[in-house]
Structure formats: structure tokens, C-alpha cells
C-alpha positions as CSV (number, residue, x, y, z in Angstrom):
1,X,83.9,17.3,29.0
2,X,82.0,20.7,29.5
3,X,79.1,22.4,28.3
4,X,77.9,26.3,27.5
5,X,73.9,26.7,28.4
6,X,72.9,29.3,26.6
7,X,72.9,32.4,28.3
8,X,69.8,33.4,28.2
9,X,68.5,29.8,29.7
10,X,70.1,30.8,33.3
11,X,67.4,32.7,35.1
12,X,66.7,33.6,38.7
13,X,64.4,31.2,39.7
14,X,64.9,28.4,36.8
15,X,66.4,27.3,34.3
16,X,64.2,27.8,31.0
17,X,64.5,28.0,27.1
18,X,63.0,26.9,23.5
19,X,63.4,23.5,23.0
20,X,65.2,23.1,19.9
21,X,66.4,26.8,19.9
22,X,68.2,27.4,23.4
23,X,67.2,24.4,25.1
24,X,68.0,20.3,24.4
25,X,68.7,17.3,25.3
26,X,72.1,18.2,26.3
27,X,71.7,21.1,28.2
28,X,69.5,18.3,30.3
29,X,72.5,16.2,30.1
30,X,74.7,18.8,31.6
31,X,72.0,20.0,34.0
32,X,72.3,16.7,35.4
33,X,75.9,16.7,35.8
34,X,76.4,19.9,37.8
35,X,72.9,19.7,40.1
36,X,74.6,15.8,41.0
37,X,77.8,17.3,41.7
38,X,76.7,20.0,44.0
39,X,74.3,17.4,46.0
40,X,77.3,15.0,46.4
41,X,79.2,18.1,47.6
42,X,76.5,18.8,49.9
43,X,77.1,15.0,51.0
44,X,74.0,13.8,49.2
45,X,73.2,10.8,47.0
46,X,69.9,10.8,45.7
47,X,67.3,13.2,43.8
48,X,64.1,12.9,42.9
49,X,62.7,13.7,39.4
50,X,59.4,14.9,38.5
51,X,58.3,15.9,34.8
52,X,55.7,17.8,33.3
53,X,53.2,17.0,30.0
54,X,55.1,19.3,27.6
55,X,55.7,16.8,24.6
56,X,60.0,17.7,24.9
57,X,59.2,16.6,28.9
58,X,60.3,12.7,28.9
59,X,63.2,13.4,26.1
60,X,64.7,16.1,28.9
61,X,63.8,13.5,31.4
62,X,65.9,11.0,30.1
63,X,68.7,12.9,29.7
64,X,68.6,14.8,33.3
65,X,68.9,11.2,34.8
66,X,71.4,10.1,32.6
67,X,73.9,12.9,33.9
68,X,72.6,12.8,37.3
69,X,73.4,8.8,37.8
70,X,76.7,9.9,35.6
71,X,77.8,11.8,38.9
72,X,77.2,9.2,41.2
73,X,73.6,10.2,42.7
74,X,70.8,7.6,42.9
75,X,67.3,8.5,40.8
76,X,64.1,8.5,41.9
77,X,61.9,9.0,38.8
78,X,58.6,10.2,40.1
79,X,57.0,10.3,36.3
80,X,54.5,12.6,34.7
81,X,53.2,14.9,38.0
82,X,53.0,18.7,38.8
83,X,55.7,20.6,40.4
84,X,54.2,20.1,44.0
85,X,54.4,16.5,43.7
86,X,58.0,16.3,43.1
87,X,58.3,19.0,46.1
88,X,56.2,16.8,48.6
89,X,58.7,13.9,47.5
90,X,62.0,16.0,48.1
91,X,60.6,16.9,51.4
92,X,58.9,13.7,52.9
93,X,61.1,10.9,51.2
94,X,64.5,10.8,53.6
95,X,66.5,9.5,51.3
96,X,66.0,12.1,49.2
97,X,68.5,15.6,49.2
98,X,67.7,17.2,45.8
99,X,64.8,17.2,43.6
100,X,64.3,18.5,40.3
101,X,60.9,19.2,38.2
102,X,61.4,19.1,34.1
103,X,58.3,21.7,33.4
104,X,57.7,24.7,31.3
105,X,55.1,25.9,33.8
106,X,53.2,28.6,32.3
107,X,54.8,29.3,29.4
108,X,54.4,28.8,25.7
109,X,54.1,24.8,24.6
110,X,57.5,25.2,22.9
111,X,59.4,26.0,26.0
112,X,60.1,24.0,28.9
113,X,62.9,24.4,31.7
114,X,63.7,22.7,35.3
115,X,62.9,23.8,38.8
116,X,65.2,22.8,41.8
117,X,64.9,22.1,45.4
118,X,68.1,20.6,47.3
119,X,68.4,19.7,51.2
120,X,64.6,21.1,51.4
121,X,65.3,24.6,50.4
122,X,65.1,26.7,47.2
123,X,67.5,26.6,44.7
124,X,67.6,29.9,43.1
125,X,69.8,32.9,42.1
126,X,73.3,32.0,42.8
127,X,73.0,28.7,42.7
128,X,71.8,28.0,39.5
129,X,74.7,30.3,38.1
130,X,76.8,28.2,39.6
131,X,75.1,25.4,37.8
132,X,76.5,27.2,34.4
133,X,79.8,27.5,36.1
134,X,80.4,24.0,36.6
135,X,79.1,22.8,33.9
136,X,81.6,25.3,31.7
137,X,84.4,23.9,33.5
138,X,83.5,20.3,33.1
139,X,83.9,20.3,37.2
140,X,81.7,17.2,37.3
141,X,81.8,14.1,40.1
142,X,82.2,11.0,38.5
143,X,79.9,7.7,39.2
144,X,77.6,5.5,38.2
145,X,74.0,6.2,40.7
146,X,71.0,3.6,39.8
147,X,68.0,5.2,38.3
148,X,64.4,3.4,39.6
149,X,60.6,4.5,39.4
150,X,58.4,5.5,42.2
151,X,54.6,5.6,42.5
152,X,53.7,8.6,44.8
153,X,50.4,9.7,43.6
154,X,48.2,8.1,46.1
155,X,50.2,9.0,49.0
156,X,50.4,12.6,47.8
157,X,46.5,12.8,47.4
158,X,46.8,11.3,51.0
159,X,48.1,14.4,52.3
160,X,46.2,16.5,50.6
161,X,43.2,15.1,51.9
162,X,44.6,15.2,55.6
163,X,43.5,19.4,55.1
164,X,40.0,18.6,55.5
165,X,41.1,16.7,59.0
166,X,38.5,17.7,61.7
167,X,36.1,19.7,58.7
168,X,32.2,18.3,59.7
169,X,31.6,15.9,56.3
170,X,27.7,16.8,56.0
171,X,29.5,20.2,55.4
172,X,31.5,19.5,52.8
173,X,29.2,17.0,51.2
174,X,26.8,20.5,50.2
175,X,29.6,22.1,48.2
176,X,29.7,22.3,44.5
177,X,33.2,23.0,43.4
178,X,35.0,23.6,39.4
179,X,38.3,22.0,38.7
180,X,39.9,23.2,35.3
181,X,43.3,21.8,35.1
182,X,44.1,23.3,31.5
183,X,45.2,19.6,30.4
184,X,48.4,20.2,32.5
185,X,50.0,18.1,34.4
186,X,48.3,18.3,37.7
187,X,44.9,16.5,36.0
188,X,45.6,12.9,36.9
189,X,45.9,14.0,40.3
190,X,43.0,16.4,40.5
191,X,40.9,13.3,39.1
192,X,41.9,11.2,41.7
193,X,41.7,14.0,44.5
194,X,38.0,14.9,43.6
195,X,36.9,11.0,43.3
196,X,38.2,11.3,47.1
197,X,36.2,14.3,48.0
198,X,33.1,14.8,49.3
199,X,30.2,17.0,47.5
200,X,29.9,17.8,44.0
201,X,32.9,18.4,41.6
202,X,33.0,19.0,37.7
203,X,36.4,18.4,35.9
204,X,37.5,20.4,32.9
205,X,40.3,19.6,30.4
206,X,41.9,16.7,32.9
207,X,43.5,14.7,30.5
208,X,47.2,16.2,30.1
209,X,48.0,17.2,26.2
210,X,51.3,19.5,25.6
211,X,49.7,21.0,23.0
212,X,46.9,22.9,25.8
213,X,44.2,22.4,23.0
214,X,41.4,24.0,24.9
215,X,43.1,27.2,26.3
216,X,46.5,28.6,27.9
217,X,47.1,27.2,31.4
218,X,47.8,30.3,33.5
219,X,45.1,31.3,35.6
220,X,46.3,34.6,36.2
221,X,45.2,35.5,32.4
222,X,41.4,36.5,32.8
223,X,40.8,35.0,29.2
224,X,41.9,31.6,30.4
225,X,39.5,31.2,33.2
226,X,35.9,31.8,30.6
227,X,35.4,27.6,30.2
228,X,35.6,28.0,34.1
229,X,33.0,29.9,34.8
230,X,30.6,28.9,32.1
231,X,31.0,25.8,34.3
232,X,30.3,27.3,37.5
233,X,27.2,29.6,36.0
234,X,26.0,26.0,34.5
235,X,26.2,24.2,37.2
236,X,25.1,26.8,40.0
237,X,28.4,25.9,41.6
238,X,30.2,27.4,44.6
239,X,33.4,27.9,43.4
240,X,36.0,27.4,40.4
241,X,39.3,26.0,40.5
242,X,42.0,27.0,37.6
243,X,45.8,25.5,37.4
244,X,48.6,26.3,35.6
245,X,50.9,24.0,33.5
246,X,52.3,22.2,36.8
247,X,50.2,22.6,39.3
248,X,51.6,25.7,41.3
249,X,49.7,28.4,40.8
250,X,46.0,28.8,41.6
251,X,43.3,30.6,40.4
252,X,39.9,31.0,41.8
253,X,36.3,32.2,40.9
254,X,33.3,32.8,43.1
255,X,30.3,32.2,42.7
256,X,29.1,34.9,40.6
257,X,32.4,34.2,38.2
258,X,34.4,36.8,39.6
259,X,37.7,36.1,39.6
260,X,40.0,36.5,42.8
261,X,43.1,38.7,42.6
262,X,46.4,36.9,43.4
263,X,46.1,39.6,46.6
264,X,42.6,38.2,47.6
265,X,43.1,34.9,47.5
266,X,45.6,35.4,50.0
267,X,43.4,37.5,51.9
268,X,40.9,35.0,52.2
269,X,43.7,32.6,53.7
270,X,45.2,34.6,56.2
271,X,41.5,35.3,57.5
272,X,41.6,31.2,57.9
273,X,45.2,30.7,59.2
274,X,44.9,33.4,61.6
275,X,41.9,32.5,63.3
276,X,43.7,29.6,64.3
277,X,47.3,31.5,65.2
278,X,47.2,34.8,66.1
279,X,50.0,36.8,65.4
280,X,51.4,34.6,62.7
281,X,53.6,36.6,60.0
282,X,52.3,36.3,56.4
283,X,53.8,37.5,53.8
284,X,52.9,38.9,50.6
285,X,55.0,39.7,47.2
286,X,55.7,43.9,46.9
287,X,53.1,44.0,43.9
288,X,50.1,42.9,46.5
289,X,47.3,45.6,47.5
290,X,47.9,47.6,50.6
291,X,44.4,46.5,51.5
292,X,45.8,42.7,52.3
293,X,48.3,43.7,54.0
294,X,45.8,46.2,56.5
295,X,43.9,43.4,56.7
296,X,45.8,41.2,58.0
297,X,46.8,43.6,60.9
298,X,43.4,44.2,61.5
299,X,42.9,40.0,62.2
300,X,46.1,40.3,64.3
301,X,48.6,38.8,62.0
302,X,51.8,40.3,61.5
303,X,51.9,41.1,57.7
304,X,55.4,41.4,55.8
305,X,56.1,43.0,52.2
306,X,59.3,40.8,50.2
307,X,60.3,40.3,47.0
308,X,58.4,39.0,43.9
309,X,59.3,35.2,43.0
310,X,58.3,31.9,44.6
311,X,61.6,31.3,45.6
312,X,62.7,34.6,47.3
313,X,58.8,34.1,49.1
314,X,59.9,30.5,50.4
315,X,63.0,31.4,51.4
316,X,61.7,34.1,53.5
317,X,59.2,32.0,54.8
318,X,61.5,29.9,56.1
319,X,63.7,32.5,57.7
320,X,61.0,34.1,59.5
321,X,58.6,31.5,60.4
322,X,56.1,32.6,58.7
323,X,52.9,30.5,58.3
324,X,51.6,31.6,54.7
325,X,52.9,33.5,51.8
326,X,51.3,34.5,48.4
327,X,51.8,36.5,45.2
328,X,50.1,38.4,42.7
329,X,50.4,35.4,40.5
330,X,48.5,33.0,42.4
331,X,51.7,31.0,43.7
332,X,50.4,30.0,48.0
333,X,52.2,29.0,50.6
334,X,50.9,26.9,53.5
335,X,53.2,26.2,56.5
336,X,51.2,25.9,59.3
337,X,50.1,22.2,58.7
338,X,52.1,21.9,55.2
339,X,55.4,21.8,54.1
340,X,56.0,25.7,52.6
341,X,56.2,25.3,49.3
342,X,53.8,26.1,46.4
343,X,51.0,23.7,45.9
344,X,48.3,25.1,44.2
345,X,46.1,21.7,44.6
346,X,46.7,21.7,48.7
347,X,45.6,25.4,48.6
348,X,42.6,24.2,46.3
349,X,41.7,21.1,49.2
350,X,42.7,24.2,52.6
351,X,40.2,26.6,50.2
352,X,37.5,23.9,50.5
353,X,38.0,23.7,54.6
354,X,38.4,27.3,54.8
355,X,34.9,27.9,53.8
356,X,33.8,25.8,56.3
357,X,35.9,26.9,59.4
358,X,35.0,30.8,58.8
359,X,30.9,29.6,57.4
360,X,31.0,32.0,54.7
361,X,31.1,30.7,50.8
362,X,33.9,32.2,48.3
363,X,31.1,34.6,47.1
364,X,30.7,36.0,50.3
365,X,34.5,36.0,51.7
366,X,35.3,38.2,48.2
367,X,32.7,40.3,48.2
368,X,33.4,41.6,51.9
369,X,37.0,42.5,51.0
370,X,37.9,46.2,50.2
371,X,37.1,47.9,46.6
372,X,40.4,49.2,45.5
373,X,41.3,50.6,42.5
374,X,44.4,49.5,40.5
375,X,46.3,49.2,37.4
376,X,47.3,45.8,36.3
377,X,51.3,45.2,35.7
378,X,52.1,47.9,33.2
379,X,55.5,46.7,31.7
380,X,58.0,48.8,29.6
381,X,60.9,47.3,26.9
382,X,64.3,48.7,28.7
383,X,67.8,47.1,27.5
384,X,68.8,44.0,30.0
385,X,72.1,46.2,31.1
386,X,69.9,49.6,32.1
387,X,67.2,47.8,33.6
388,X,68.7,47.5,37.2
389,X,70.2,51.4,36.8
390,X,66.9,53.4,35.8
391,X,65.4,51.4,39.1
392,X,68.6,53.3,40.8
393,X,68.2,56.3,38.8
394,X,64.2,56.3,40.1
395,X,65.2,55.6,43.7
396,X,68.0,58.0,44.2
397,X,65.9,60.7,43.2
398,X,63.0,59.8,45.2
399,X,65.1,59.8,48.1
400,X,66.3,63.3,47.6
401,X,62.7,64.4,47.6
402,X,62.3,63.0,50.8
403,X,59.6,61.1,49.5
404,X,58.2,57.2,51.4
405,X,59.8,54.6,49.4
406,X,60.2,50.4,49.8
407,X,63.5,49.3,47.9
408,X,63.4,45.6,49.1
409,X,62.6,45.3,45.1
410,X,62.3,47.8,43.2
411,X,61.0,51.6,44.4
412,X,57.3,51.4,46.3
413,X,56.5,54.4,47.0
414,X,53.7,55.2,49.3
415,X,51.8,58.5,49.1
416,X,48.3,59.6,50.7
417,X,46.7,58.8,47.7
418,X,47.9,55.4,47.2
419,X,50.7,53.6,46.0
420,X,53.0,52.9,42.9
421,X,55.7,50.5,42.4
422,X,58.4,50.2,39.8
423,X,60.8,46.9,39.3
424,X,63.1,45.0,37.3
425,X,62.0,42.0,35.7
426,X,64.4,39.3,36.9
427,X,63.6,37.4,33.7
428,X,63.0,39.3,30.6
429,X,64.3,43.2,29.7
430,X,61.5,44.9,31.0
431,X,60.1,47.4,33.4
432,X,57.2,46.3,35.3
433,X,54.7,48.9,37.4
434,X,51.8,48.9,39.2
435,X,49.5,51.8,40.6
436,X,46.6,51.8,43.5
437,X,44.2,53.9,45.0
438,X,41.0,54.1,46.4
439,X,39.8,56.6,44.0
440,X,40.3,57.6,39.9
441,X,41.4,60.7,40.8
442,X,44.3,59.4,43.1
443,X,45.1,56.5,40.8
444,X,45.4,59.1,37.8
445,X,47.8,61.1,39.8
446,X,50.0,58.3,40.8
447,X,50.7,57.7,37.1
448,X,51.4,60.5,36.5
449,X,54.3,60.3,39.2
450,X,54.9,57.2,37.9
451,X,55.6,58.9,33.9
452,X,57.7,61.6,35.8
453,X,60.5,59.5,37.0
454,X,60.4,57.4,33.6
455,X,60.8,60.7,32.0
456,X,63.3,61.4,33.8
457,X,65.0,58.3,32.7
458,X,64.4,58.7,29.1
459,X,61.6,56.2,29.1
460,X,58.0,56.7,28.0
461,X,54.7,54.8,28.7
């Protein structure tokens, strides 16, 4: 036996498609069959599996464990739960050497796709392409695992709660806090979570429906976050919480409905985590404001520019010791009493506490941070196979002009005037820029920078 994904289903951080187009039940079947081999390679035996609310989700789940327990590895089937529930399992359950998380995440309601974690780490890049190449060769272990259920939900919410640890409860009990889960899969647990909580707490769209009847679930879309703050302006809250599809990204509006960037959410973290350890390293994706990272010099943190994805952010977390990460897209990462990985409803609970340690509400926290003046991502159509060569064509020219460039991913380049970056999508044939300044007149000159070395490429804005 072998199988073909298709090849556009292979991408760097998942693995992702149309369900009935370029993604089935077999390509689950198969996915199963090559992740099982590589943990029993490893000298593993068991992964847990997590799914999301995307109707296609329990038809992929079923298959997934059928090829997993087909190579001889032992199933823990966590159910219906965002992505950061099946990552708290992979990293607290010991018997446990692999997870993987049937979700869709953000994307359309007719897509869906699988995220992978294996002896704790990221599984990414590399090693999902070596998923494809197994699975073309039919270079499968053979055995027959057992398959069972497990009920993690309450000691998950457990560890949430253990962020508030030490927080004064006549505090806490004053706050009056939004939840809009976007009927994804993290609203059983947010309903749970906020019955736990002291203080007020309103719950949008909770119950999970594929379909996302009431609006996207991506809280980095402005649009999506409206039924949010209607809520907050109704109820004279503090603050709103937004999800995405599984629970991994965050997005957050004050008090005033203003929504935080990806960049000042983080912001507002490291201002929290650093109080606490001075001179931790946080890190920030290359699209974040050069205001965060300033800042966090300025509190005495070390602060470190990396690549854009969740997994390239964890991974570097982990080689560096670094006690939070963010990106633009709202994706956190808390290591200094968590586990590293992306939970957006852990960040949602250290938010709550963080307003108490530093006794300033979100309102206050966003409106002391620095007015800057950016672009959002500006992307450009480019063929997949000249993609990766204008970014050389851009860099190699800026070079030879001497000028301050950042090619960790991408070109940054840095100028008195600001800042503009150009990348390479790493899923979709496109150009993706950015632009900041602390004034028009800069920003408009960085563009046009920015259109000289597309130009120069044969590419237009």
C-alpha cells in the first residue's frame, strides 16, 4: 500500500486542504500511517488525538486513528477540544510521544487539515514532507495499537486556573470580561473556564457549529470582533476576549473597543513577565512593530526578532529559553509558568492576572503604548517558483547599496524613517509586506522604497 497527498495539502506548518477536493478520508488514513511510523521510529507507542467542530472533523478523526493503531501506536482520543488542549495532553500525559489536532483553524468551513506535535516539540517543515514521503513509498510499521477515550477537560481548565495562583480574589471578583469564542471549538471549555472564574463574564457564540453562523472565527479580521464589542460597550465591560476556530489565537479589545494589535498584546505581556524575570528573552515574529521590541529593552528584557509561524516561534523558544513569544496574528507563548506552546485561552486567564499584578486595566495598558503608524500586510500574487527568487533578487540588491537589512525571513530593512519588510508566504504564492513609521511622511517614503525593488522585479503594487 501507498498513498499521494495532494501536493498542495503539504505545507510548512500543517497539513491542510478542501475536504472533498484535496483532502479525505484517506489522506487521514494515510496521515495516520506515516505520523505512527515515525513515533515508533522515535521509539514511541502512543498519540494523542484531539479534533476540531468542522462538520468533516470526526469523519478525518476516524480515519487518523484507524491508520495510527494500523502501525502499532496506542490512541488516546481526546474528542471535540481546541488545539491547546490536545497540546497540554501531549505534554503532561507521559505516556504520550505524539499528538495530533484534526482542525481547520482559521480557515474557510470547507477546509480542515492536522497539526502535529511529537516527543514535545514542533512538527513542522521537514518533517511533514517526510510524512508525504513515507506515505508514497508505502514505508509503513505494521500493528495493531488499541484506540480508547479520555476526558481531559476538567483537568485542562485546572491548569488554566492555576495562572490566577497568588492573584488577591476581591481583585478579580471587580472585573467584567467578554468571551466570544466564534462557535469554535474552544466554547465548551471557555463555558466551563468562566463558570470557574471570579467576577463578571458574558459568553458569545459558545456553542460549537462548523458552519460559524454568526461570523468568521479569526480575531485578527477587525470585522469579526463588532459582536464583541457591542458586548463590551453593553455591558460597560473591561475587556473582550475573541478566538479563532481552535483555540490558538487570541484577540483582545479594551475597554473603549479598540482592538489590540498582535504586537500589543505582546507588549502588554512582556511588561507582566518581566516584572517578574528580568532579563528574560522574548521573542516576537519579523512583521512586529519596532516599538515592542524597544519596549521591551527599555523593561530590561532581551527582545529577539525570528521568523513568522507558530512553529518556527516555538521552536526558537525552546532553543533559547525564552519565556514568551508572540505574532502579529495573535498566536502567545507562555513559558515561564506554562508549557510554550500556543494557548490562546491560558493567555486569555495570564491577561486576567496581568491586570492585576501591573494595577492598570487593558484600557489603560493600550493606551500608554507608542502611536505608530503602519501599513497592514500588503500582499502581492507572484508564481509559487519565483516567490523565494524576487525575495533574493530584493536582498542582493539591497546589500550592494549598503543599505540595514534582516534576512532571518525575508528582507527587513531598517532606515531612519522606519521600517519595511518583504517575505515569502510559506503557504500560498504570494508576496507579503509591511511598512512603519512614526510619521505619514516617512511611511509614504518607505513605500515607495518598497515599489522600487518590486519594480525592479517586475512586480507592481
Amino acid at each position: 500500500m501507498s498513498h499521494q497527498f495532494h501536493p498542495s495539502v503539504l505545507r510548512e506548518y500543517d497539513i491542510r486542504g478542501t475536504v472533498g477536493k484535496t483532502l479525505g478520508p484517506g489522506d487521514a488514513y494515510a496521515l495516520g500511517r506515516s505520523f505512527g511510523t515515525r513515533v515508533v521510529r522515535s521509539g514511541g507507542f502512543c498519540v494523542a488525538v484531539g479534533y476540531d467542530g468542522r462538520l468533516s472533523s470526526p469523519m478525518l478523526e476516524e480515519s487518523l486513528v484507524e491508520g495510527l493503531r494500523a502501525s502499532g501506536i496506542d490512541v488516546l482520543r481526546i474528542g471535540l477540544s481546541p488545539t491547546p488542549m490536545l497540546y497540554f495532553a501531549a505534554a503532561s500525559l507521559e505516556q504520550v510521544q505524539g499528538g495530533i489536532q484534526i482542525t481547520g483553524s482559521h480557515n474557510p468551513p470547507d477546509q480542515n487539515g492536522f497539526k502535529m506535535v511529537l516527543h514535545g516539540g514542533p512538527f513542522f517543515g521537514p518533517d511533514i514532507l517526510d510524512l508525504g514521503r513515507l506515505a508514497a513509498r508505502g514505508d509503513w510499521e505494521q500493528g495493531n495499537g488499541t484506540a480508547k477515550p479520555v476526558d481531559l477537560m476538567d483537568v485542562y481548565v485546572d491548569r488554566l486556573l492555576a495562572a490566577l495562583e497568588g492573584i488577591d480574589p476581591d481583585r478579580l471578583e471587580t472585573l467584567a470580561v467578554g468571551w466570544d469564542a466564534g462557535n469554535g471549538a474552544a466554547g465548551p471549555v471557555i463555558e466551563r473556564l468562566a463558570a470557574r472564574l471570579p467576577g463578571r463574564h458574558v459568553l458569545l457564540y459558545t456553542l460549537v457549529d462548523g458552519t460559524f453562523p454568526n461570523h468568521h472565527p479569526d480575531p485578527s479580521v477587525e470585522s469579526n470582533l463588532a459582536d464583541l464589542r457591542r458586548a463590551v460597550a453593553r455591558g460597560r465591560l473591561d475587556f473582550g476576549l475573541a478566538f479563532d476556530g481552535d483555540g490558538d489565537r487570541l484577540g483582545v479589545v479594551d475597554g473603549d473597543g479598540r482592538a489590540l494589535a498582535g504586537d500589543q498584546l505582546l507588549a502588554l505581556f512582556a511588561e507582566d513577565v518581566l516584572k517578574r524575570h528580568v532579563g528574560a528573552t522574548v521573542i516576537a515574529d519579523i512583521k512586529a512593530s519596532g516599538a515592542l521590541f524597544e519596549g521591551v529593552r527599555a523593561l530590561g528584557g532581551t527582545p529577539l526578532m525570528w521568523k513568522t509561524g507558530h512553529s518556527h516561534i516555538k521552536s526558537k523558544m525552546k532553543e533559547t529559553g525564552a519565556l514568551l513569544g508572540g505574532e502579529m496574528t495573535g498566536h502567545v507563548f507562555l513559558a515561564d509558568d506554562y508549557y510554550g506552546f500556543d494557548d490562546a485561552l491560558y493567555a486569555a486567564v495570564r491577561l486576567i492576572a496581568a491586570t492585576v499584578r501591573l494595577d492598570r486595566s487593558v484600557t489603560e495598558l493600550h493606551a500608554a503604548m507608542p502611536v505608530m503608524i503602519n501599513t497592514p500586510e500588503l500582499r502581492f500574487p507572484v508564481e509559487e517558483a519565483r516567490k523565494f527568487a524576487v525575495i533574493e533578487e530584493v536582498r542582493a540588491r539591497l546589500a550592494a547599496a549598503g543599505a540595514a537589512v534582516l534576512a532571518i525571513d525575508g528582507v527587513r530593512v531598517t532606515t531612519p524613517g522606519g521600517w519595511w519588510l518583504l517575505r515569502a508566504s510559506n503557504t500560498e504564492a504570494m508576496l507579503v509586506a509591511r511598512a512603519e513609521s512614526e510619521s505619514e511622511a516617512g511611511l509614504a517614503m518607505l513605500l515607495d522604497a518598497l515599489d522600487a525593488q518590486l519594480a525592479a522585479s517586475g512586480i507592481r503594487r
